[in-house]
N, C-alpha and C positions, 0 to 999 in steps of 0.2 A: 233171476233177472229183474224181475220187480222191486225186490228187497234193494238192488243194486242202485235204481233207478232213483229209489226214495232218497238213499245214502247220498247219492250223486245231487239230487237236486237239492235235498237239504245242505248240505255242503255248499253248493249255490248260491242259496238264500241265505246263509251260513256269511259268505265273502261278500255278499252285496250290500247287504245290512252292516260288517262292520267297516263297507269303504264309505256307504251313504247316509249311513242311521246311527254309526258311534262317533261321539264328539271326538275329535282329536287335536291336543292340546295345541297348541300354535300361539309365535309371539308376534304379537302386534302394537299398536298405537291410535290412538284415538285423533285425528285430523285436528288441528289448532292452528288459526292463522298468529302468525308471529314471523321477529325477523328474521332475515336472511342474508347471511356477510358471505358476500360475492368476493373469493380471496380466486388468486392463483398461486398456482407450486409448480415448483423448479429446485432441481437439484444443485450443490454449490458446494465452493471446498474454501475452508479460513484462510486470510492473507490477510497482509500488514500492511497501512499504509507509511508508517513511517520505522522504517528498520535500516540497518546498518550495518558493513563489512570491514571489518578490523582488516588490511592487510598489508605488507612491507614493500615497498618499491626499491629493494636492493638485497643482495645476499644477504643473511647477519645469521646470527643463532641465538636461541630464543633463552637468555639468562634467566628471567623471572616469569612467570606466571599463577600472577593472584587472583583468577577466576574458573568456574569450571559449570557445566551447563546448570539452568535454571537460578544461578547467581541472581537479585537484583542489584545493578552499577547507578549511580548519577552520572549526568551530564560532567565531565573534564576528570572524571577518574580514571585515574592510572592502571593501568589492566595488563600489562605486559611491557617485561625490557626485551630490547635487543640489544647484541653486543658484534661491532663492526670495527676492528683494532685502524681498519683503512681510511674511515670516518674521523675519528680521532683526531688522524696524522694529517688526513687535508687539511681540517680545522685549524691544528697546530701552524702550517705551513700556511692558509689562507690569512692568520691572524698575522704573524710574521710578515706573510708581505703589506697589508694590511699597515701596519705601523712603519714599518720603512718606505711605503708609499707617504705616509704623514708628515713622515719628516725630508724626504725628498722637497714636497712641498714648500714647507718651510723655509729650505736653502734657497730653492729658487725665489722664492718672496724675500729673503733678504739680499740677492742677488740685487733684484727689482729693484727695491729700498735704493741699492749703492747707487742702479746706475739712474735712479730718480736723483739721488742728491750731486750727480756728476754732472748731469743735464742741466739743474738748474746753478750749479758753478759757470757750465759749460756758455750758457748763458746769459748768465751777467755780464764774464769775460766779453764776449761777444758785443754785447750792448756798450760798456766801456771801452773798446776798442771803437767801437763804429763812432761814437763822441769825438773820442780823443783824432781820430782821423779825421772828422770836420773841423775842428778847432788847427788842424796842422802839426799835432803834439805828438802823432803815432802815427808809424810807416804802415804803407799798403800793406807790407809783409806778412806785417800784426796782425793785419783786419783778417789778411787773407787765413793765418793761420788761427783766428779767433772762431772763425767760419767753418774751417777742414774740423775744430776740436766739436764744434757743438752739433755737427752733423753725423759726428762719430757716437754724441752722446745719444742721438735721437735716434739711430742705429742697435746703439747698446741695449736700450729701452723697448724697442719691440722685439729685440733678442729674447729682452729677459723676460717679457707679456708671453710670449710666446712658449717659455721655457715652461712660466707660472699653470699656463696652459696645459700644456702635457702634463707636468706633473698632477695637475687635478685630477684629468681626464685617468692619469693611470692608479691615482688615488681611490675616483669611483671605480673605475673598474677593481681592485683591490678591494672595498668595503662589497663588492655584491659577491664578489669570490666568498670573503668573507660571510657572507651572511648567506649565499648558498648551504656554505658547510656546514653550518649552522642548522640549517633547517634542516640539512638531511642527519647530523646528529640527533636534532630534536626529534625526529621521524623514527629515531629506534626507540621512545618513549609511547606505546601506544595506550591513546587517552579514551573514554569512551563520548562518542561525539552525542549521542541522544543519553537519554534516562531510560531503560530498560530491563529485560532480562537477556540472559546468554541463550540463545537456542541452541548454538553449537558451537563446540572445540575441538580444531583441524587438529593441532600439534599440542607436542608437550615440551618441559624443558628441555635444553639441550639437542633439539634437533635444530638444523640447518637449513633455512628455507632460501626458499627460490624469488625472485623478485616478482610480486603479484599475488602471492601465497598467502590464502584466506585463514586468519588465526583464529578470529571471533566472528561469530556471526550476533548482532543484537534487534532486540524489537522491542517496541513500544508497546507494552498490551491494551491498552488505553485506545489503540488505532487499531485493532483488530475488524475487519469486516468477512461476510462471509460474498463471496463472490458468486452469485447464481446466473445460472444460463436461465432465459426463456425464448417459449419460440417471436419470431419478432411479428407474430397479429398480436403479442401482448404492448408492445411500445406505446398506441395510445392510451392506453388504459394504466402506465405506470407515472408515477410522480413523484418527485421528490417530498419527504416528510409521510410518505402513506406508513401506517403501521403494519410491523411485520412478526411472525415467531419463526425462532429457529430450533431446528429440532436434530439434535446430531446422530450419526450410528450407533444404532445398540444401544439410545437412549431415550427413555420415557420422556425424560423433563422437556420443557422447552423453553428457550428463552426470547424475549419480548427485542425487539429492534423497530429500526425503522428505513426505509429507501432513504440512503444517502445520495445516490448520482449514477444518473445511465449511463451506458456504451455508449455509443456512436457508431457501432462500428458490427457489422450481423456476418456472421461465419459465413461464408460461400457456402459449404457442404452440407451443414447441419440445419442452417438459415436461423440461429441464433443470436439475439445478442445479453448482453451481459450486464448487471447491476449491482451494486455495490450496499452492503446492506448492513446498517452499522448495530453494534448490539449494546442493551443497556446497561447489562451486566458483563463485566469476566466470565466464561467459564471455569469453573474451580480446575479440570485439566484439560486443556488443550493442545494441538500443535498446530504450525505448517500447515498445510493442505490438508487437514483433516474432513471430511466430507460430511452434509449434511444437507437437511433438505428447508425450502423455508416456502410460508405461505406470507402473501402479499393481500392483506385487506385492500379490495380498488373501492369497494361500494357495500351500503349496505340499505338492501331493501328490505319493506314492510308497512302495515304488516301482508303477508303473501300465505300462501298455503303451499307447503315444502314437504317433501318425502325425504328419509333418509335416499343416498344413491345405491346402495345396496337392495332396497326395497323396487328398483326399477326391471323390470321382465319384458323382451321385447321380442314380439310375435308377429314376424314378415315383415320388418323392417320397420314396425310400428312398434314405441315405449308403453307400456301400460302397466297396473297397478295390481295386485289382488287385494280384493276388501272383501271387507265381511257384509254378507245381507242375509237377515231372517238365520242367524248362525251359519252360512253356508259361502264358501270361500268362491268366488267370482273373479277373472280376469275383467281388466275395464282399461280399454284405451285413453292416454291421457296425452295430451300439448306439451312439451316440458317449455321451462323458461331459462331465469338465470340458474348458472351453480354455482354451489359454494364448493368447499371442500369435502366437506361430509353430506350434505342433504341437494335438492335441487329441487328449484318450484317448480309447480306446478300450475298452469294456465287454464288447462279448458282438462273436463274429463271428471272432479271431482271437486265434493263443497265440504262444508268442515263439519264436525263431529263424524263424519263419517271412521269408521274402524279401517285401517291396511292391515295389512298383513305383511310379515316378512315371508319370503318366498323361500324355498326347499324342496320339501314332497308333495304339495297344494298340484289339487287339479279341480275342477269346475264338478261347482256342487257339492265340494268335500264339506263333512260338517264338523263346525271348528270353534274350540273352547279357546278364549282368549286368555295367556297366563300369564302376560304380564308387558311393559312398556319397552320395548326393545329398542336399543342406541346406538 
């Protein structure tokens, strides 16, 4: 029993000695005032501000097709025919009436002409008789019928104004016929309206589309933004021109942007709204709604004394730190302030040079060999 007692207590003094008396290795950092970039993050998926839908506003089938995804187009290239045999036949018959419209005109203008030079016969006559009747030389008869002719002529003459009239009137109406068919011929030519690449291609040759029917889809990469949600207590705090990084899924890198222009407008449900955040590179491969997350610089203070935020442990509802004192690992309540993304200051509770600790298996009093600057 005694033997037992020894065993047991040595064993004891055995656990107590290596939780209290053996160093154990632990990573830390050494307390430095310096700055502190007060960013926020918000999740976000890529869009386009300036992109474009290739598509037909009447039946046709798609004859040519000289683009296919990831193409880059210029502005007014030609990227797809259509072929509408019914297109054609209007145009043909628009044009047709179109010039017989023209020349309807014409007859009537020379109608005009005749009965302008009738009038002014009609006219003269008229004047010459009304003379000749003062002087006594020419009968009532004369006057009267000098009168019936030049009234007939001024008759004749808004006939023909009126002829010259319609025929215009049916002339323009002719020229827009015309030039309807036209454009809806032009319309089986589709051109690309921005400078871009193809994100996608509906159809291929020889299929038969539907009036509306999306062929190309195109985007500007140059306009590419990533669209983030934040919650809206961030509104005052964002600005246009703040600098920003974007960091996609499943990828290390990140790319530098900046706030291009707010929402206006904050989700009922989620109480979000939303930011447009333009990037200064291309991604080398991108799409569409690809997701990704970004951090917003709003501010940056200093110099301040900051903890990583993984180094924060908080016990009853109190944040506090573990440091190192006389090698021996301590809980110590601290004030936090602003955060950044990665660290968060610290206010009241701890002065610099002091040693943290990262936290894990630390418990009060543990004694702790610091092995290196943890990030």
């Amino acid at each position: 029993m005694r033997l037992a007692a020894l065993v047991g207590a040595a064993l004891a003094l055995g656990a107590i000695g290596l939780r209290y008396f053996y160093p154990h290795e632990v990573e830390g950092e050494i307390l430095r005032p310096g700055l502190l970039d007060v960013e926020l993050q918000g999740p976000g998926t890529l869009a386009a501000l300036t992109e474009a839908s290739l598509s037909t506003r009447f039946q046709a089938r798609i004859t040519d097709l000289a683009v296919d995804r990831n193409d880059v187009v210029t502005q007014g290239e030609i990227l797809a025919r259509l072929a509408c045999e019914d297109l054609s036949a209007d145009r043909d018959a628009a044009d047709a009436s179109a010039r017989a419209a023209e020349r309807a005109v014409r007859a009537m203008e020379a109608e005009r002409d005749r009965a302008v030079a009738t009038l002014e016969k009609a006219r003269a006559t008229h004047e010459r008789q009304v003379a000749l009747f003062a002087k006594g030389v020419a009968s009532e008869a004369g006057l009267e019928d000098a009168v019936a002719a030049r009234r007939q002529a001024e008759a004749d003459i808004a006939r023909a104004n009126r002829a010259v009239d319609q025929a215009e009137a049916e002339r323009d109406a002719a020229a827009a016929r015309l030039s309807f068919a036209r454009t809806q011929l032009d319309d089986s030519i589709l051109r690309a309206p921005i400078s871009g690449i193809v994100v996608s291609r509906s159809h291929h040759v020889g299929e038969v589309l539907a009036p509306g029917s999306e062929v190309l889809h195109l985007v500007d990469p140059s306009s590419l933004v990533l669209t983030t949600r934040l919650d809206e207590s961030a509104i005052a705090a964002i600005l246009p021109g703040q600098a920003a990084r974007v960091t996609f899924t499943r990828t290390a890198d990140s790319i530098a942007g900046h706030v291009l222009r707010l929402g206006r407008e904050v989700d009922a449900e989620t109480r979000e709204f939303e930011i447009d955040i333009a990037l200064d590179t291309v991604p080398a491969h991108w799409a569409l709604g690809q997701r990704a997350m970004a951090r917003i610089l709003i501010a940056q203070r200093g110099p301040v004394l900051s903890v990583p935020t993984s180094f924060i442990v908080w016990r009853d509802g109190l944040p506090g730190v573990w440091v190192m004192t006389r090698a021996r690992a301590r809980w110590r309540a601290v004030a936090l302030g602003e955060s950044g993304l990665d660290r968060v200051e610290i206010r009241q509770g701890l002065s610099a040079d002091q040693t943290i600790l990262k936290p894990g298996t630390l418990y009060p009093f543990m004694r702790v060999h610091v092995v290196g600057r943890a990030t």
